[in-house]
C-alpha positions in Angstrom: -4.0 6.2 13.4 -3.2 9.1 11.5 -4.3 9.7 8.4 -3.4 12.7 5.5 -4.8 12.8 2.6 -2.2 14.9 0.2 -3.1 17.1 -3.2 0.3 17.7 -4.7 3.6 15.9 -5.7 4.9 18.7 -3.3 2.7 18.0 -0.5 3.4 14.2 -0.9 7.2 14.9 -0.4 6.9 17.0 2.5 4.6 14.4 4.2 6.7 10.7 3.4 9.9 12.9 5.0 8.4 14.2 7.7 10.7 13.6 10.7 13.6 12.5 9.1 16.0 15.0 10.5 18.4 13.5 13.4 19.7 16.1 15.8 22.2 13.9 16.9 24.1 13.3 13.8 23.5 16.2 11.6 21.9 13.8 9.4 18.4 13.0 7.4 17.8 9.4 8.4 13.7 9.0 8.4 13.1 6.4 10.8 9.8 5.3 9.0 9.3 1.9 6.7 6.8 2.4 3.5 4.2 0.2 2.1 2.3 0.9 -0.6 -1.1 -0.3 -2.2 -3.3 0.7 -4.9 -6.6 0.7 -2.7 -6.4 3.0 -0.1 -9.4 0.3 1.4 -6.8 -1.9 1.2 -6.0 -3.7 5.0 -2.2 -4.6 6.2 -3.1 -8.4 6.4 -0.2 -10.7 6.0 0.1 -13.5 3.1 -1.3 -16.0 6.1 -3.9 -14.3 7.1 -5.2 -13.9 3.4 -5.1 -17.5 3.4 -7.9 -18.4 5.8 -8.7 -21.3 8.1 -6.7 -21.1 11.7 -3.0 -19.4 11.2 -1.4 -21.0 14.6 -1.8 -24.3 12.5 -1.0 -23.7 9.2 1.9 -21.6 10.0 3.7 -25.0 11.1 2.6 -27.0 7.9 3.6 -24.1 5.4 6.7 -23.7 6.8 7.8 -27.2 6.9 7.1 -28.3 4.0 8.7 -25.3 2.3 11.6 -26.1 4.0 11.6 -29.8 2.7 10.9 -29.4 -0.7 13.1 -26.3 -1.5 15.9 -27.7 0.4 18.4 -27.8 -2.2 17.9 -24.4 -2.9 18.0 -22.7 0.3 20.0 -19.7 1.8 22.9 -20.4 4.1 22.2 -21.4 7.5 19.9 -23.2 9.0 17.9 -20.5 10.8 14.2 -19.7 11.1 14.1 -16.3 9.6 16.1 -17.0 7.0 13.5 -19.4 5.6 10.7 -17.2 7.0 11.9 -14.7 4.3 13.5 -16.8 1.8 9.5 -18.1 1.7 7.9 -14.6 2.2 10.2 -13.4 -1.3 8.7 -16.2 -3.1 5.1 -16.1 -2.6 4.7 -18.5 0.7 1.8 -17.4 2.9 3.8 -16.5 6.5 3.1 -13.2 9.1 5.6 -11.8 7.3 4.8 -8.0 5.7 6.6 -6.5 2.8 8.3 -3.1 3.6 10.4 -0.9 2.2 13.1 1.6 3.9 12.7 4.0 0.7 8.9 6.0 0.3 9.7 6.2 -3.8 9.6 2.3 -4.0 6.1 2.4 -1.5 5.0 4.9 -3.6 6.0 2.5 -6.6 3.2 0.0 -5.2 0.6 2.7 -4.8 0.7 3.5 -8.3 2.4 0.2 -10.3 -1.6 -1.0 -11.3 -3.2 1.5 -13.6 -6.2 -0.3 -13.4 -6.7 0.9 -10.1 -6.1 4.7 -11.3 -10.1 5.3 -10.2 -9.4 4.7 -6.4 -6.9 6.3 -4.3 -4.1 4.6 -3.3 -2.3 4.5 -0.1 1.1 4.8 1.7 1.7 3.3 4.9 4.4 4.8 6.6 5.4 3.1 9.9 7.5 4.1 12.8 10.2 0.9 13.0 12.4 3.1 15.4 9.5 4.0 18.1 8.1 0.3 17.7 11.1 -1.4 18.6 11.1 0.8 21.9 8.6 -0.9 23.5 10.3 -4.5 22.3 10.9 -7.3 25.3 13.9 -6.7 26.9 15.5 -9.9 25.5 15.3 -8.0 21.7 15.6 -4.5 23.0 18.8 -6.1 24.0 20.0 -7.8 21.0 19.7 -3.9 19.2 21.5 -2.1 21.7 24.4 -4.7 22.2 24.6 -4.3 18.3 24.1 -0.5 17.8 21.5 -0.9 15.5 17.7 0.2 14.8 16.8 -3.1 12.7 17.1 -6.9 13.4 18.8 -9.5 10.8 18.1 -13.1 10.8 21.1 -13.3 12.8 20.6 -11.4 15.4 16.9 -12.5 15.9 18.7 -16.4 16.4 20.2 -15.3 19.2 17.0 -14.2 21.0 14.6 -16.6 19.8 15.2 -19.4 17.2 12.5 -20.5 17.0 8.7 -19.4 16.3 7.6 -20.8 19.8 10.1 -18.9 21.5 9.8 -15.6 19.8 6.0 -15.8 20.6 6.9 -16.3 24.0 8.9 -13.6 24.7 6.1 -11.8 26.0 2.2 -12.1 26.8 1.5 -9.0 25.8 1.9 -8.3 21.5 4.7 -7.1 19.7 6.2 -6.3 16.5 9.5 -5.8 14.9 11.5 -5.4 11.6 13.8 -7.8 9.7 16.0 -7.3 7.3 15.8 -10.3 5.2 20.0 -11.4 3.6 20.1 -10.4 0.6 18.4 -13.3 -1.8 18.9 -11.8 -4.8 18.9 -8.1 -6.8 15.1 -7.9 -6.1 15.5 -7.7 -2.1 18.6 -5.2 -2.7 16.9 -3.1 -5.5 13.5 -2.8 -3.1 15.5 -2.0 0.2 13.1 -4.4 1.5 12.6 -5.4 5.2 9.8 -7.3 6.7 7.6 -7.4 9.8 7.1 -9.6 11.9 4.4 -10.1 14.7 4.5 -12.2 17.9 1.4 -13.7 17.0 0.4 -15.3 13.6 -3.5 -14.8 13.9 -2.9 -11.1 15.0 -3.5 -8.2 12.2 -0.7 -5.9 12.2 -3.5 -3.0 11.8 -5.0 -3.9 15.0 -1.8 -3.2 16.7 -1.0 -0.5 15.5 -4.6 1.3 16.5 -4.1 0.1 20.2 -0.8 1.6 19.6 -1.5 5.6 18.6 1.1 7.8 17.1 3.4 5.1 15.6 1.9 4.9 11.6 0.7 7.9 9.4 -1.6 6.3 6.5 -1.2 8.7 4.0 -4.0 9.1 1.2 -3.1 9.4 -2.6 -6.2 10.6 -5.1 -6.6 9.2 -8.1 -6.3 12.1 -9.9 -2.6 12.4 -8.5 -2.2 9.0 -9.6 -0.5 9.5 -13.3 1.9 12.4 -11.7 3.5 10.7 -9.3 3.8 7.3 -11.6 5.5 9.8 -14.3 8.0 11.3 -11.8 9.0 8.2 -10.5 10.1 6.9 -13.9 11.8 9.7 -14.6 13.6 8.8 -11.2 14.0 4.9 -12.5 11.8 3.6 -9.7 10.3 1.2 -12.3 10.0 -2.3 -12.5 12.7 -2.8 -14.8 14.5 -2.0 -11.4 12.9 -3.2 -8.9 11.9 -6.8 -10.5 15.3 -7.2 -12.5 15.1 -9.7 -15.4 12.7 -10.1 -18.3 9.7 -10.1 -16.5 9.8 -6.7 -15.0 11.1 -5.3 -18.2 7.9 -6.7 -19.7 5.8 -4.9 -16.8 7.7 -2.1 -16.9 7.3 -1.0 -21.0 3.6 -2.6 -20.6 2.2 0.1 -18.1 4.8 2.8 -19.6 3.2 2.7 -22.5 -0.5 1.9 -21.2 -2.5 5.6 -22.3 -3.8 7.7 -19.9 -7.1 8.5 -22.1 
């Protein structure tokens, strides 16, 4: 896996748009998803994996009863995915990843805690577009009939819906990106999509180093910490944007005015 570590605002820029120009189309279109963290240590464990204990079988259990109980709140539809997020935005442990098609709100999440301002933080930036080449041929499918580089909840029904199918697509490991429906401002605000792998006990991480060239993990110093935080309120990448309501006000004036010293 590649890894940069960056020592400017500048460099930062350059690196998160690497790529991003399409011959094709004349266009800028960066084919990468963001994630941020405040500990460059940090891992790319999903929610279920944090949890402990054997994810094959709690998988089943979490996602059942979350469907029981918050029944009379649920999005439209029946389908798996849509519950798979609907629980992922909400806190549910699943092998769902939070992701973000914009670096400025991954960059948000590398620098939202400023009580981890004396570590480095991190920027995972992932190639969705190359990943999803090497999809079965039953997804690789479902894009191409559609013309698209992402999945939705409906299109992934079509293919598998349900877990035990989609894990069974193939005997070899795979991983693609969901859009989730738009639940609420939060999802829209974020420009969120998720990940997804074919196997609940399988680290995303450990895919991805069996699988060269596909993510660039890119470094953040400390001491370029406060910089980057300031420039991306002045861009209104804040939480009073991206957690809409009282509550990410609140976050949002707490760390603004938080002193550096």
């Amino acid at each position: 896996m590649e890894q940069v570590t960056v020592r400017s605002w500048r460099e930062l820029q350059d690196v998160v748009f690497a790529d991003s120009w399409i011959e094709s189309i004349g266009r800028f279109r960066s084919p990468f998803a963001f994630r941020g963290g405040g500990d460059a240590r940090s891992d790319l464990r999903t929610g279920l994996r944090k949890l402990g204990g054997a994810p094959e079988r709690q998988e089943g259990h979490l996602l059942r009863n979350f469907r029981k109980y918050a029944h009379r709140d649920a999005v439209p539809g029946d389908s798996v995915w849509n519950w798979l997020a609907l629980g992922q935005h909400h806190g549910l442990p699943t092998r769902l990843l939070d992701w973000s098609f914009s670096p400025n709100v991954g960059l948000h999440f590398a620098t939202d805690d400023t009580d981890r301002y004396g570590v480095d933080g991190v920027l995972w930036c992932v190639d969705y577009v190359r990943i999803h080449e090497m999809l079965p041929e039953a997804l690789r499918g479902v894009l191409s009939r559609e013309g698209s580089q992402v999945f939705t909840a409906e299109m992934l029904h079509r293919a598998a819906p349900t877990l035990e199918r989609f894990d069974a697509l193939s005997p070899e490991p795979f991983v693609l990106f969901l859009e989730p429906p738009s639940l609420d401002d939060r999802i829209v605000n974020q420009f969120a999509l998720f990940s997804l792998i074919s196997s609940p006990s399988l680290q995303l991480e450990q895919w991805l180093e069996r699988n060269p060239g596909l993510c660039r993990k890119v470094v953040i110093p400390s001491a370029l910490k406060w910089e980057v935080r300031d420039k991306l309120d002045q861009a209104n990448v804040t939480e009073r944007v991206l957690f809409p309501g009282l509550d990410g006000l609140s976050r949002w004036l707490k760390r603004y005015y938080t002193p550096t010293r």
